[in-house]
C-alpha positions, 0 to 999 in steps of 0.5 A: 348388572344392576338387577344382579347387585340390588338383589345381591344386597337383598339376599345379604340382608336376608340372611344377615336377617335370619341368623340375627333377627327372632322377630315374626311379624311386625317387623321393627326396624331404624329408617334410612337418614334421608326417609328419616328426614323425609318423615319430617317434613311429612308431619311438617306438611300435616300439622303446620309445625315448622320443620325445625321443631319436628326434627327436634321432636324426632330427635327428642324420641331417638334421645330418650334412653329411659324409654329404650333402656326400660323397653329393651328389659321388657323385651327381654322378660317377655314370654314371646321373646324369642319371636320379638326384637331384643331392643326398640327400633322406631321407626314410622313410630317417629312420626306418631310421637312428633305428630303427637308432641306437635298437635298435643291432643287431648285424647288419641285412640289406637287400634291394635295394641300388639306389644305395646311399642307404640302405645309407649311411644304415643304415651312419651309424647303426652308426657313430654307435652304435659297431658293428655290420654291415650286409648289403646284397643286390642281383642288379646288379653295379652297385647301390650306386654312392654306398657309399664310405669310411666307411660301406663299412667296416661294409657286406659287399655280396652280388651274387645273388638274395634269397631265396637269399642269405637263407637262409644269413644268420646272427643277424638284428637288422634286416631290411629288404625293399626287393627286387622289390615283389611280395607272392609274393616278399616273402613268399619272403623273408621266409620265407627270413629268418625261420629267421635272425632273432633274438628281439627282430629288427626286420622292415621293408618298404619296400614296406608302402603297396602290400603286405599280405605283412608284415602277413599275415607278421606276423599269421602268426607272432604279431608286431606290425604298425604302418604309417607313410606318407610325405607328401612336401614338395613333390613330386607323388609321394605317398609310399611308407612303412614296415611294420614287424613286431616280437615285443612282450616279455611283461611280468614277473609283478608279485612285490610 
């Protein structure tokens, strides 16, 4: 009986998907209350911040109308409308901008622009923290649709491959793979970066749910690892996550 209702309740959010939904891929999506929370105290774990300001932070995002009214017109004008959401939905995309708001670098670098959904995301969190760059890198000309005024004003879009791209990246704060979801090629990347990234940089996959490439990376080079996965509201797609690769300061000797 309970195999029968769980699928029950998945074949209904299939259909309910496929009368209702255009998206192809990248399927976008709000979180379950509880995951939401969830999130939290995952970038509460990752930077330090307390877990009250990190749901502010969440909230914060959830809260900016400008940002979805402005995203929810985009979509609608886009020539690929009829294979994306007609609105925003963030989904992990929570987490970038409160890891963003709560680490406030100066320089992040993403991977695989696509529409753009979350580099105006990760560019909001710059804005409301007051400063800071985002670099953005895709091999389609045409990704990043939905990136517009304001959030373009702190976004520099580079159209060429990664790992090239990578490579010739200054002072890293944030890194985010979102590219070709292969571990051969993560791991590229992630080669390429590291020679860039900053003492206390902050290394994120989008891809961490399928791929063990940040965790052995992270291992590898003496960092610490934590993994939040997504449970969508609502929808028949399970859920992707967030990896996340950190150094953890050594402590100060007590001198009392």
């Amino acid at each position: 009986m309970a195999v029968a209702r769980y699928d029950a309740r998945l074949i209904g959010r299939s259909l309910d998907w496929l009368v209702r939904s255009r998206e192809t891929t990248n399927y976008t999506y709000d979180l379950e209350p509880l995951n939401l929370d969830q999130l939290g105290w995952f970038v509460s774990a990752v930077t330090g911040a307390s877990i009250a300001d990190v749901r502010s932070w969440l909230q914060e995002l959830q809260d900016d109308q400008h940002l979805s009214d402005q995203l929810t017109h985009r979509l609608a004008a886009n020539p690929r409308r009829r294979i994306c959401a007609s609105e925003p939905h963030w989904a992990r995309r929570l987490g970038w901008y409160a890891l963003v708001r709560a680490t406030r670098p100066d320089h992040v670098v993403e991977t695989g622009t696509h529409l753009g959904l979350g580099s105006c995301v990760i560019a909001a969190a710059l804005l409301r923290n007051g400063g800071g760059r985002l670099t953005t890198i895709d091999v389609d000309a045409d990704a990043g649709y939905l990136i517009g005024q304001p959030w373009s004003s702190v976004i520099d879009r580079r159209i060429e491959a990664s790992v090239a791209a990578l490579a010739t990246m200054s002072a890293v704060d944030m890194f985010l793979h979102d590219s070709l979801h292969t571990y051969e090629y993560e791991m590229r990347e992630l080669a390429a970066v590291a020679p860039n990234l900053r003492a206390g940089a902050i290394v994120l996959s989008d891809n961490a749910h399928d791929s063990r490439a940040l965790s052995d990376w992270a291992e590898h080079t003496g960092r610490r690892y934590l993994f939040f996965k997504e449970h969508p509201r609502d929808h028949w797609w399970p859920g992707d996550g967030i990896g996340a690769a950190w150094h953890v300061r050594t402590a100060e000797p007590n001198r009392r």
